[in-house]
C-alpha positions as CSV (number, residue, x, y, z in Angstrom):
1,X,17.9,-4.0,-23.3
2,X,20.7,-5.4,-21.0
3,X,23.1,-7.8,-22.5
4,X,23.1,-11.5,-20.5
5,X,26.0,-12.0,-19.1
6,X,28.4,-14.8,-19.6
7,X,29.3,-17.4,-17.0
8,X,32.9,-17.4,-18.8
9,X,34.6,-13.8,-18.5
10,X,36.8,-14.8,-21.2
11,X,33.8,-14.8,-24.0
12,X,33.3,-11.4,-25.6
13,X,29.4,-10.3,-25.4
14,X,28.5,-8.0,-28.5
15,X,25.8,-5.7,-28.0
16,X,24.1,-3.2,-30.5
17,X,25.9,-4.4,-33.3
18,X,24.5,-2.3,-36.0
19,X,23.4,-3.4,-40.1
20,X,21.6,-2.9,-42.6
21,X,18.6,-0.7,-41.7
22,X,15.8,-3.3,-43.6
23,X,17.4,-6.6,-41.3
24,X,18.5,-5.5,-37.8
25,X,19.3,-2.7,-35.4
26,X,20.5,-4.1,-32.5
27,X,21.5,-7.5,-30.7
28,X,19.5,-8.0,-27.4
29,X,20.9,-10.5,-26.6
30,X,23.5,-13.1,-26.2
31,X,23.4,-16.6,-24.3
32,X,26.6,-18.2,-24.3
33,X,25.8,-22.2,-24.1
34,X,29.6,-24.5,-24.2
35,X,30.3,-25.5,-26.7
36,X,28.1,-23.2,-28.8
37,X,26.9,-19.8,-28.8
38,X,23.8,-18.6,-29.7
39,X,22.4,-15.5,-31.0
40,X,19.0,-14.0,-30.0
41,X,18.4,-11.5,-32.5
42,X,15.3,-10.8,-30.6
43,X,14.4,-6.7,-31.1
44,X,14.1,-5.7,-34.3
45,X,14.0,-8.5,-36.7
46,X,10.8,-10.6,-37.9
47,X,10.8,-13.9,-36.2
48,X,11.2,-15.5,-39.8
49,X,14.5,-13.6,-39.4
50,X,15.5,-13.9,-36.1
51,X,15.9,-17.8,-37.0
52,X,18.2,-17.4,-40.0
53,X,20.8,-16.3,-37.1
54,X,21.4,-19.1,-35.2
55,X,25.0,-20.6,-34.0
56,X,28.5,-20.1,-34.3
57,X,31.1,-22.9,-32.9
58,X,33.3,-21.8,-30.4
59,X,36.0,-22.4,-33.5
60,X,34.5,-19.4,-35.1
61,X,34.2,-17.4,-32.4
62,X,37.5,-14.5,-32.7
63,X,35.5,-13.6,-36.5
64,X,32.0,-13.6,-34.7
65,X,31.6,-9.7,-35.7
66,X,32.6,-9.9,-39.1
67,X,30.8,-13.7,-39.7
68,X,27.3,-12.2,-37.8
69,X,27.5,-8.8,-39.5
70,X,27.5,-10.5,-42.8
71,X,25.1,-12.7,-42.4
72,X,22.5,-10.3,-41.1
73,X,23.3,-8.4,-44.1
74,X,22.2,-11.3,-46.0
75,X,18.7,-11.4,-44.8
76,X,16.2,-11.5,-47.1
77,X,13.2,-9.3,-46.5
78,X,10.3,-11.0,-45.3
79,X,6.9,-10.1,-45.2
80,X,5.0,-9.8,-42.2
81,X,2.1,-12.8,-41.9
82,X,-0.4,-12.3,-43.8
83,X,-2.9,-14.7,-41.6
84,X,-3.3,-12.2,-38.6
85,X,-7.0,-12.0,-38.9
86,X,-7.7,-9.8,-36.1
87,X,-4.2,-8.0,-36.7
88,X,-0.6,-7.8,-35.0
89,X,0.9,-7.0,-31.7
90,X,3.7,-4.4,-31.2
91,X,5.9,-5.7,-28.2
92,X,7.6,-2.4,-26.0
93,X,11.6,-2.5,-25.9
94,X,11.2,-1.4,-22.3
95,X,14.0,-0.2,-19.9
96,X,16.0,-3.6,-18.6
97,X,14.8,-2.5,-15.5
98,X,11.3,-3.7,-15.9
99,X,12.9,-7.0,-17.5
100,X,15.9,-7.7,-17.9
101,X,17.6,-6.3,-14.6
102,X,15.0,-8.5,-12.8
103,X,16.4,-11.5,-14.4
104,X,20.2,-10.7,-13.5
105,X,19.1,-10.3,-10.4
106,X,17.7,-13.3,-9.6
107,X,19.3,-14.3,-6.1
108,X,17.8,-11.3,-4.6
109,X,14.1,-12.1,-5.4
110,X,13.2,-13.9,-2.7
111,X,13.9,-13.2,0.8
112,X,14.7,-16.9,1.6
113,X,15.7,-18.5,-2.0
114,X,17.4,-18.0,-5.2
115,X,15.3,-17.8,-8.2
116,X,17.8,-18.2,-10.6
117,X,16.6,-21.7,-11.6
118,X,13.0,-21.0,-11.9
119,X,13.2,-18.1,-13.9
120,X,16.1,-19.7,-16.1
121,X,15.6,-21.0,-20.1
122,X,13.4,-18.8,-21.1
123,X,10.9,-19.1,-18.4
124,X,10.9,-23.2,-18.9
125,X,13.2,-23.8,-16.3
126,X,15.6,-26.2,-15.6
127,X,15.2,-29.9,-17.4
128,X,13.7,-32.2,-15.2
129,X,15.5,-35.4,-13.9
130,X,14.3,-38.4,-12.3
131,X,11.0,-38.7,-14.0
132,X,10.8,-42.4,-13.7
133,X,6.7,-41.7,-15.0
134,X,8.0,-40.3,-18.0
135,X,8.5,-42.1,-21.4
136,X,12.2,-42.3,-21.8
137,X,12.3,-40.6,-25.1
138,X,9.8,-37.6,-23.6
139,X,11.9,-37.0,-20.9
140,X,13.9,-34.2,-22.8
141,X,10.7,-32.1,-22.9
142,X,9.6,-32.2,-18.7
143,X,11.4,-29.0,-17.5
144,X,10.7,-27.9,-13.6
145,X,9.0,-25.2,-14.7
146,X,8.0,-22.5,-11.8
147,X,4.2,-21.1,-11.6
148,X,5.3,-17.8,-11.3
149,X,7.9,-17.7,-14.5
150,X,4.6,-16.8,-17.1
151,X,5.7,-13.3,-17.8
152,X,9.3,-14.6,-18.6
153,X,7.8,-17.1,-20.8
154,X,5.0,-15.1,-22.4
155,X,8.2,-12.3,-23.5
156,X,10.0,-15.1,-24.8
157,X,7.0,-16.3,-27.1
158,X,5.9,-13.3,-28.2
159,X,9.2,-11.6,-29.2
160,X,8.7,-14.7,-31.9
161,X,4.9,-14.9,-32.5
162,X,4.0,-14.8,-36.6
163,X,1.4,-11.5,-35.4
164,X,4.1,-9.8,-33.7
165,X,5.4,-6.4,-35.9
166,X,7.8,-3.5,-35.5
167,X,6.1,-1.5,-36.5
168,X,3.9,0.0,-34.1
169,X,1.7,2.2,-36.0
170,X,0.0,-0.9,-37.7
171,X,-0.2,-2.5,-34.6
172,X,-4.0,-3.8,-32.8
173,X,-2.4,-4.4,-29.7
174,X,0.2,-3.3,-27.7
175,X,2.3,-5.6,-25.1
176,X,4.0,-4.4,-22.5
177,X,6.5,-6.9,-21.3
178,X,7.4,-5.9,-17.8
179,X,8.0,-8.7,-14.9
180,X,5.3,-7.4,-12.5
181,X,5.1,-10.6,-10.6
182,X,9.4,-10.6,-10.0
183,X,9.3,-6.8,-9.1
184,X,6.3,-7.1,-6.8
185,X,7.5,-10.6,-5.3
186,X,10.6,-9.5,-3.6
187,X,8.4,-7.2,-1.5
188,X,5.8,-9.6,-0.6
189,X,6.7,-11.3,2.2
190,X,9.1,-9.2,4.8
191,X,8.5,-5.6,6.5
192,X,8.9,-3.2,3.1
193,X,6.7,-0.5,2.8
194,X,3.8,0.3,0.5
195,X,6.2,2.6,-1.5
196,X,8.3,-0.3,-1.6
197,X,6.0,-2.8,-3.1
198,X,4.3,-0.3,-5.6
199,X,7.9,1.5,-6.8
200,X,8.4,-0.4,-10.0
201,X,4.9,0.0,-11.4
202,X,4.9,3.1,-10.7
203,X,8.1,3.9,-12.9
204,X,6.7,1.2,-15.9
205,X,3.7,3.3,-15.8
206,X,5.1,6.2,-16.2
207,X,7.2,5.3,-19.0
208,X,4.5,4.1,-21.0
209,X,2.7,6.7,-20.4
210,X,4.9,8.7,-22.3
211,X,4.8,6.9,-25.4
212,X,2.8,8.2,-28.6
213,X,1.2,4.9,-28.8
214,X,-0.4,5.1,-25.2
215,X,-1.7,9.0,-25.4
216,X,-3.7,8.0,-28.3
217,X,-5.5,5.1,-26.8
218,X,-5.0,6.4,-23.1
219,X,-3.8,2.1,-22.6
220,X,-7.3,0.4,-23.7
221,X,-5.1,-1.2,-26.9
222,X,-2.7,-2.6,-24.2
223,X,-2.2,-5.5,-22.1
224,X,0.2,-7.5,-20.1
225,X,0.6,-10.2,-18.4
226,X,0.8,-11.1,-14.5
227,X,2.8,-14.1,-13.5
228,X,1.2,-14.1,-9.8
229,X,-2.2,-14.2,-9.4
230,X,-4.0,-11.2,-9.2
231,X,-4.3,-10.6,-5.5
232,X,-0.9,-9.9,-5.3
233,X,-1.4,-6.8,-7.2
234,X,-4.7,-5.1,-5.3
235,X,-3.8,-3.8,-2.6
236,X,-6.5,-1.2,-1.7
237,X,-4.0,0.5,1.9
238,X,-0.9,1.1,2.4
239,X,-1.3,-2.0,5.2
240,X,-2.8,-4.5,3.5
241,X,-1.3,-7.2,1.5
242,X,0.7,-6.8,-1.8
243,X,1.0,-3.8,-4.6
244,X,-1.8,-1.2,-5.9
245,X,-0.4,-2.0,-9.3
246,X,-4.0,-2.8,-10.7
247,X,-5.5,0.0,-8.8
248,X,-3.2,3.2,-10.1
249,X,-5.4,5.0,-12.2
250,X,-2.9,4.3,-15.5
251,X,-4.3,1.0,-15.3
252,X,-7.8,1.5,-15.7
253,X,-8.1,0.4,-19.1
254,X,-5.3,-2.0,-19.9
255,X,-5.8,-5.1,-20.5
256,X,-4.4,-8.1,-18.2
257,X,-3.6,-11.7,-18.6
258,X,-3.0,-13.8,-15.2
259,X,-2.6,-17.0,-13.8
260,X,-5.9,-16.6,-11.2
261,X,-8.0,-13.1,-12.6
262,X,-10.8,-11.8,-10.3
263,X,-14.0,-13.3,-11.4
264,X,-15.9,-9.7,-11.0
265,X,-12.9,-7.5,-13.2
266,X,-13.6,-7.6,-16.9
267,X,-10.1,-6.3,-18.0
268,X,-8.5,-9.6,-16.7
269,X,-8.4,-12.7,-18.6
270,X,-7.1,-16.2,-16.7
271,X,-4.7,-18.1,-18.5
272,X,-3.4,-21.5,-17.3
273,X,-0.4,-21.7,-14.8
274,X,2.6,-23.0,-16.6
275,X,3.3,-26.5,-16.8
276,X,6.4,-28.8,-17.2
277,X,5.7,-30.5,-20.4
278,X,7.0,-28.4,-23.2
279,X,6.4,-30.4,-26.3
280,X,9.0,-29.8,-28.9
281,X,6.7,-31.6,-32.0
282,X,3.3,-32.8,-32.1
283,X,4.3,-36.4,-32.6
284,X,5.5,-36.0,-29.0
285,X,2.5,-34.3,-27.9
286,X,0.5,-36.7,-29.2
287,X,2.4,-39.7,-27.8
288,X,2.3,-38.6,-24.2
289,X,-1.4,-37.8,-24.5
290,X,-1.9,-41.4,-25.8
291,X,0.4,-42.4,-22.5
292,X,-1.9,-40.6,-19.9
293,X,-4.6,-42.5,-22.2
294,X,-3.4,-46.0,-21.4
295,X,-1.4,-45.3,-18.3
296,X,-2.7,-48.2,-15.7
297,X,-4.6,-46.4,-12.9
298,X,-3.6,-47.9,-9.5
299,X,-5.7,-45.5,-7.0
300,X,-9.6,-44.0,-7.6
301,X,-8.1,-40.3,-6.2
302,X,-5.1,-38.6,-5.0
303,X,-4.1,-35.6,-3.3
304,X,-1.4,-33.2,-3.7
305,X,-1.1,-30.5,-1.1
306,X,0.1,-29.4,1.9
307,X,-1.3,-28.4,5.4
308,X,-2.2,-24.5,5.8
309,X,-1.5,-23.1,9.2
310,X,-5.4,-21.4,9.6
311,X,-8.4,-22.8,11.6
312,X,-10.3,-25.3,10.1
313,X,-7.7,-25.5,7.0
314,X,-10.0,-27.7,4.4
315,X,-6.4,-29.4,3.0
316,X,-5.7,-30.8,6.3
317,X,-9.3,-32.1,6.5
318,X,-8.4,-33.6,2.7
319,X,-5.0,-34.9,4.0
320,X,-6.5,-37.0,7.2
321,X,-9.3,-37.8,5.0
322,X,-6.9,-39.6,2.0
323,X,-4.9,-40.9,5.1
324,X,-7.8,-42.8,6.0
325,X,-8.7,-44.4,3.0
326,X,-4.9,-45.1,1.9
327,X,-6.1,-48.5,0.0
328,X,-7.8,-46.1,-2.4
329,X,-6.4,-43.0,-2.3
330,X,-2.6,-41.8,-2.9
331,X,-1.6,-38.6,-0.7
332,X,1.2,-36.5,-1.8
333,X,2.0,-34.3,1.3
334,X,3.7,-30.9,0.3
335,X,3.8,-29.5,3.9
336,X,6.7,-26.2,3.9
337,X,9.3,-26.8,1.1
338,X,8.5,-30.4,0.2
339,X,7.4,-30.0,-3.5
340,X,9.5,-26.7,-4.2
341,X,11.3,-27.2,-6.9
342,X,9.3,-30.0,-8.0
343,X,9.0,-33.6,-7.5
344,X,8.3,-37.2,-9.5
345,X,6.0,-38.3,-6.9
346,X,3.3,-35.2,-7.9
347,X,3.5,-36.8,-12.0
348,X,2.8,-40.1,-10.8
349,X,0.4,-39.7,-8.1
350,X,-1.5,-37.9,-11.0
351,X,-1.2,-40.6,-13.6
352,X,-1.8,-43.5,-11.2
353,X,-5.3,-42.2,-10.2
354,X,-8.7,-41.7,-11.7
355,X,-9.3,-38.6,-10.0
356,X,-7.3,-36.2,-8.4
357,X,-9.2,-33.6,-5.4
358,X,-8.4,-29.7,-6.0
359,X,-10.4,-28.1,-3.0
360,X,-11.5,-24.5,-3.3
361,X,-9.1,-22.1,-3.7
362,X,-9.9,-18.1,-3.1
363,X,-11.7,-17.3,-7.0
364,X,-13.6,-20.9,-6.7
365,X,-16.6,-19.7,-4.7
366,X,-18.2,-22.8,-2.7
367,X,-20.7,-24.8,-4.8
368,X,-19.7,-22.8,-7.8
369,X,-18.4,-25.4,-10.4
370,X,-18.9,-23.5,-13.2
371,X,-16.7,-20.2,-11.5
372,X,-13.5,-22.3,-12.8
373,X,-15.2,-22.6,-16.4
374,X,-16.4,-19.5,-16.9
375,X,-12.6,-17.8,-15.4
376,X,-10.8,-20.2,-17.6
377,X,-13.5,-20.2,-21.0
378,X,-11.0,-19.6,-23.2
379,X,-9.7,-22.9,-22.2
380,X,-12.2,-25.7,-20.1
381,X,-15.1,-25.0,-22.2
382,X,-18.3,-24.9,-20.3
383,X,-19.5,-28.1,-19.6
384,X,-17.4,-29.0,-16.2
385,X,-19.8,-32.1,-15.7
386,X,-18.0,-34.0,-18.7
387,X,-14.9,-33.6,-16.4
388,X,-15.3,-33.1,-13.1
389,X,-17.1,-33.8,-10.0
390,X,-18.6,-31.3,-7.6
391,X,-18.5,-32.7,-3.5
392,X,-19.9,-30.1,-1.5
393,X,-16.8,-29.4,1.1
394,X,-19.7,-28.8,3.6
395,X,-20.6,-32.4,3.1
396,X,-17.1,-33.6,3.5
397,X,-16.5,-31.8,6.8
398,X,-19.9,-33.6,8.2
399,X,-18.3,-37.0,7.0
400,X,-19.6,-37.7,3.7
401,X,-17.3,-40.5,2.3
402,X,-15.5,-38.8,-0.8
403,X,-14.7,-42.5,-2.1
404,X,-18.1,-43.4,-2.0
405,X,-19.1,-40.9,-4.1
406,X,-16.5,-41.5,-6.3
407,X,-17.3,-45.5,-6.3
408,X,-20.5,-44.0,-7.6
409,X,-19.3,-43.8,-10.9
410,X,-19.2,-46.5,-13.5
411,X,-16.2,-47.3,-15.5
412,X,-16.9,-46.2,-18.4
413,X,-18.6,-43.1,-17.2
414,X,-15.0,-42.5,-15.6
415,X,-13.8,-43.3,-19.3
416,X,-15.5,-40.2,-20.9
417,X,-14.1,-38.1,-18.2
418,X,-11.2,-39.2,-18.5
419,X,-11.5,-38.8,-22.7
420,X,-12.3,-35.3,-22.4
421,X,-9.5,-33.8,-19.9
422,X,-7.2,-35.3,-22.1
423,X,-8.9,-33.7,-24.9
424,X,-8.1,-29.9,-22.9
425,X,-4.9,-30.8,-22.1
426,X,-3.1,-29.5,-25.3
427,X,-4.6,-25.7,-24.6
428,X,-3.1,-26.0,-21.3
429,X,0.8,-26.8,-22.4
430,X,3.2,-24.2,-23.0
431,X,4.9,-25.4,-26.3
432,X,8.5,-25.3,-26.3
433,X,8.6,-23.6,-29.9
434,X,5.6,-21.4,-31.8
435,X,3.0,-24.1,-32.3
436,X,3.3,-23.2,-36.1
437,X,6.7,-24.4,-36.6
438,X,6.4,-27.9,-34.4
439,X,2.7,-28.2,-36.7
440,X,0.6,-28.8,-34.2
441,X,-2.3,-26.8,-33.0
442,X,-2.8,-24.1,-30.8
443,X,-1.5,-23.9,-27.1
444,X,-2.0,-22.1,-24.1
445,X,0.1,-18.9,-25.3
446,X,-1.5,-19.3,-28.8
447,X,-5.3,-19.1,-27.9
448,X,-4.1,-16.4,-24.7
449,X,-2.7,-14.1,-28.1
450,X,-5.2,-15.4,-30.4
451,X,-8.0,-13.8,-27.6
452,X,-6.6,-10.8,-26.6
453,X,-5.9,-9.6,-30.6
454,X,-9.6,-11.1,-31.1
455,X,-11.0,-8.7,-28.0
456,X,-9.1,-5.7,-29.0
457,X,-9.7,-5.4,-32.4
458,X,-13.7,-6.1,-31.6
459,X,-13.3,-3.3,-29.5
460,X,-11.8,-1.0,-32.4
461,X,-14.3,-2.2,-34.8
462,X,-17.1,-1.0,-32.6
463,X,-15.6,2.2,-31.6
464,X,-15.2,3.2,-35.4
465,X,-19.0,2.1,-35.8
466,X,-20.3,4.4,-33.1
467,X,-18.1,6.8,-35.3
């Protein structure tokens, strides 16, 4: 992989520094931070290793070589986690132009804005400022993380997860860390052809496909992730919207993690958009959840969302609706660019109401509560009535009252519901660290991992019985 590149041109960047064959074989990457730079050891080594190289002072900096060369040479060996019940994930060290190139490209992603700070940290984004909602001490964990920065952020965790090996012959699963939702993006949304839209897949498929791990599975041990939702990625003509990535024959059989899955495929698995609360401990996790427990609710509902240019657009209905009812519900209107790159007002809306409306969306089928439980099992559970509330948007268009129906409800009814989301919300945060080292349980990435090992090596058990 591609070095990062310094912002200073005056700090040397060391790539494939070479050293003992048992601790590492190559640097992947450097990220120069003033006044400290820091080493990610990221290709080769254990995780376990990987954080016994950690920072030099700018001080140190002309013996850097000789100071890192020696200390890698000091590794210990480590063995490989012995609590991988359903076995251990071999991550591809694929071309930086499926990854890396993407990142150092960042201006050029969009047609009409940078994406430099969204896909920035690690995936996590910039730190958030001005979160007056936020305890004060918490505030060093809200990042403005993007929606579409999961693959960035799934790499990142993985390269350090306690199942991951280098080994790939031991492997159960096979990940294949390539930015789909960055290299399709750039081509969503002005006049580029088909051949356009679909060229990096095509090339990412055809380097896996030559790789001795792939021709013995044909793919069914491998699996990805997709950082926009899935439509983006099924186009069926050349004129239609977005790439054929999940319809090119290679990718019959793989498996695929995405923010929004199509409820009918059985090869995609939804996992939860990424949020902006990165917890670095679980006393911090634990604190804010306690917050959002005793956090003094203002308005019965709120709405976050902005105005769609299509007939009958149900938001704006939603919108006028709130409007009308301001003395009990809060409206946060995201209309074009509004909420961006993020805004306070979304945090607080949320944690000054009781309930908050999420209208259908394209995989919520009308009348279907359960469609969003049984998309996101791994994480809701599937009892949505101990959470949610179903109003029939057919009813609201013919004027029934949505704060009469929420009225409905008792307090403490309200209570449980209440009780419960907050009870989900640790499977939907994106830890800042591996959830083993901060000690507290699993998150999103975690049980997304946990899953996929658990599904593939289910598969290989059964496939060795029918042998």
């Amino acid at each position: 992989m591609k070095a990062a590149k310094s912002p200073s041109s005056k700090r040397e960047l060391f790539e494939d520094l070479s050293s003992n064959d048992d601790a590492s074989r190559q640097i992947l990457m450097i990220k120069m931070l003033d006044p400290v730079i820091v080493l990610y050891v990221q290709t080769h080594l254990h995780p376990k290793q990987m954080r016994q190289i950690c920072c030099y002072t700018l001080s140190k900096s002309v013996q850097l070589r000789q100071d890192l060369t020696e200390k890698i040479s000091q590794l210990q060996p480590i063995q490989e986690s012995e609590n991988c019940e359903y076995g251990k994930v071999y991550v591809y060290n694929l071309p930086a132009i499926f990854n890396q190139e993407l990142l150092d490209s960042c201006r050029d992603l969009d047609p009409w804005h940078s994406r430099c700070n969204a896909i920035s940290n690690h995936g996590l984004g910039p730190k958030a400022t001005g979160l007056s909602a936020v305890p004060e001490n918490l505030a060093p964990s809200w990042y403005w993380t993007d929606m579409f920065a999961g693959e960035v952020l799934y790499h990142d965790r993985i390269l350090n997860h306690n199942c991951r090996t280098t080994e790939a012959e031991s492997a159960t699963a096979y990940y294949i860390p390539f930015y789909a939702g960055l290299a399709v993006g750039k081509y969503l949304f002005t006049n580029y052809t088909a051949k356009e839209r679909d060229m990096h897949c095509e090339r990412l498929l055809r380097w896996v496909h030559d790789q001795p791990t792939w021709r013995r599975s044909n793919g069914s041990d491998h699996f990805l992730m997709l950082g926009r939702m899935t439509w983006d990625f099924r186009r069926s003509r050349d004129e239609d919207w977005g790439s054929s990535f999940i319809h090119m024959p290679l990718m019959k059989r793989v498996l695929r993690l995405a923010v929004e899955r199509d409820p009918w495929d059985q090869l995609e698995i939804s996992v939860p958009y990424p949020t902006g609360f990165h917890p670095k401990s679980k006393s911090e996790m634990d604190q804010w959840l306690e917050f959002v427990r005793t956090h003094e609710r203002t308005s019965l509902f709120t709405f976050v969302g902005g105005k769609r240019k299509v007939k009958g657009d149900f938001r704006t209905i939603l919108l006028s609706h709130c409007y009308n009812e301001s003395d009990t519900c809060r409206v946060v209107d995201c209309s074009g660019t509004r909420c961006y790159d993020g805004t306070s007002e979304i945090l607080e809306a949320f944690l000054a109401s009781d309930f908050c409306l999420q209208p259908r969306e394209m995989l919520l089928r009308e009348g279907q509560r359960l469609t969003a439980c049984w998309l996101y099992q791994w994480f809701l559970g599937d009892e949505p009535e101990k959470f949610s509330i179903l109003i029939d948007r057919k009813d609201v268009r013919n004027g029934t009252s949505i704060r009469k129906v929420l009225e409905g409800f008792s307090r403490e009814e309200v209570r449980k519901m209440r009780e419960k989301v907050i009870s989900l919300v640790p499977k939907f945060v994106y830890s800042f660290m591996p959830s083993d080292e901060i000690g507290s349980g699993k998150d999103a990435f975690d049980i997304a991992i946990d899953g996929v090992l658990r599904r593939l090596q289910e598969q290989k058990w059964k496939k060795n019985m029918v042998k």
